[in-house]
N, C-alpha and C positions, 0 to 999 in steps of 0.2 A: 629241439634245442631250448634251453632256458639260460638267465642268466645264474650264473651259480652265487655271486658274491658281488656287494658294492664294498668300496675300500672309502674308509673316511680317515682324514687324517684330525687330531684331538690335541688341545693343550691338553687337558686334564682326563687323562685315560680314564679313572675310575668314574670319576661324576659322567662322565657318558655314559661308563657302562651302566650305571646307577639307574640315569635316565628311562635307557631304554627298557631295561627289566622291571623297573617300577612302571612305568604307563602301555609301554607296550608288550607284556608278558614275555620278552624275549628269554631266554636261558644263556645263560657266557659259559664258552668254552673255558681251558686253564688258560692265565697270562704265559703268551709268549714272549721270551725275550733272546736276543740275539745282541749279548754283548760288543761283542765287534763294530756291530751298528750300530748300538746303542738307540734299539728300534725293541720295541714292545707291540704286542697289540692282541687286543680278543676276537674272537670271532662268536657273535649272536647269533643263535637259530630264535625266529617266530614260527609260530603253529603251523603254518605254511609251509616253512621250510626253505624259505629263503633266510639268506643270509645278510648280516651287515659287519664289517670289519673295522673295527676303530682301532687305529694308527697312531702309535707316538715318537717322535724324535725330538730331542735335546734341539737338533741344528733347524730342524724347519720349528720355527715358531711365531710368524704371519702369514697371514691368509694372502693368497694369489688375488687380489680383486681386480687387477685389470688384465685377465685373459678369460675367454669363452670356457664355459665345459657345464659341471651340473648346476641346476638350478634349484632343484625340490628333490627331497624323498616324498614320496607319495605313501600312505600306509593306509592299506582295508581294514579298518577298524569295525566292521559290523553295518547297522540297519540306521538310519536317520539318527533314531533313539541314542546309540550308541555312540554318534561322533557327538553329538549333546553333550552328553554324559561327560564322555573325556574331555571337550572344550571346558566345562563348568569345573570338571578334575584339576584340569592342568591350571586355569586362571585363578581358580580358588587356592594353590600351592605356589604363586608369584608368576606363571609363566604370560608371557607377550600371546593375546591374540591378534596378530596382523588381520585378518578378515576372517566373514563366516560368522556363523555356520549358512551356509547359502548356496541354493541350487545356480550351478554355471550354466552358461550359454552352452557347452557341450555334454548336457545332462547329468553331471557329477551334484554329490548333496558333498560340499565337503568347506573345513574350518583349514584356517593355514597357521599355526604358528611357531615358535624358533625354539629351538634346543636349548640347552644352558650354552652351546658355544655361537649360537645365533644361526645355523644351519638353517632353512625354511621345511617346515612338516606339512605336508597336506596331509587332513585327516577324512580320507575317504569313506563312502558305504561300499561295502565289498562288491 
């Protein structure tokens, strides 16, 4: 069993998918759209082969903050060297480093920081 797909919901469809294909090599399906719903959304493959689906709807547009559910995407970004490399990428391009790059109490080498929609990234060693 694995998991096939996480579903993300997006104000700005495109700047996500931007996101994730510029730093984490993803590749984007075509944009679907489902008039009726007035729902869009792409689905990303990483090299792995996991997926990530970013979601857009006209009518949800604020974030749930006071109910329980995901906290982090987590992403294998390679060896020490590598989450480096991307933390210096992303903060040298505007983005927030909340912490890191720094080995955790449960072995992980890994940097944390937010999306353009403020999502929390952990940037893992595979």
């Amino acid at each position: 069993m694995k998991i096939e797909h996480i579903g993300l919901w997006t104000i700005d469809l495109e700047r996500m998918r931007e996101f994730y294909e510029t730093y984490f090599s993803a590749k984007s399906g075509a944009l679907y759209h489902n008039p009726k719903k007035g729902f869009h959304s792409y689905f990303l493959t990483f090299d792995s082969g996991s997926r990530l689906e970013l979601m857009h709807r006209e009518d949800i547009n604020k974030p749930n903050i006071e109910s329980y559910g995901y906290a982090h995407l987590a992403v294998g970004v390679g060896d020490k060297e590598d989450v480096d490399n991307l933390v210096d990428k992303l903060k040298e391009d505007g983005y927030a480093l909340i912490n890191g790059p720094r080995k955790t109490g449960d072995g992980y080498y890994e940097a944390v920081i937010k999306d353009p929609e403020g999502n929390l990234i952990e940037l893992t060693t595979d």
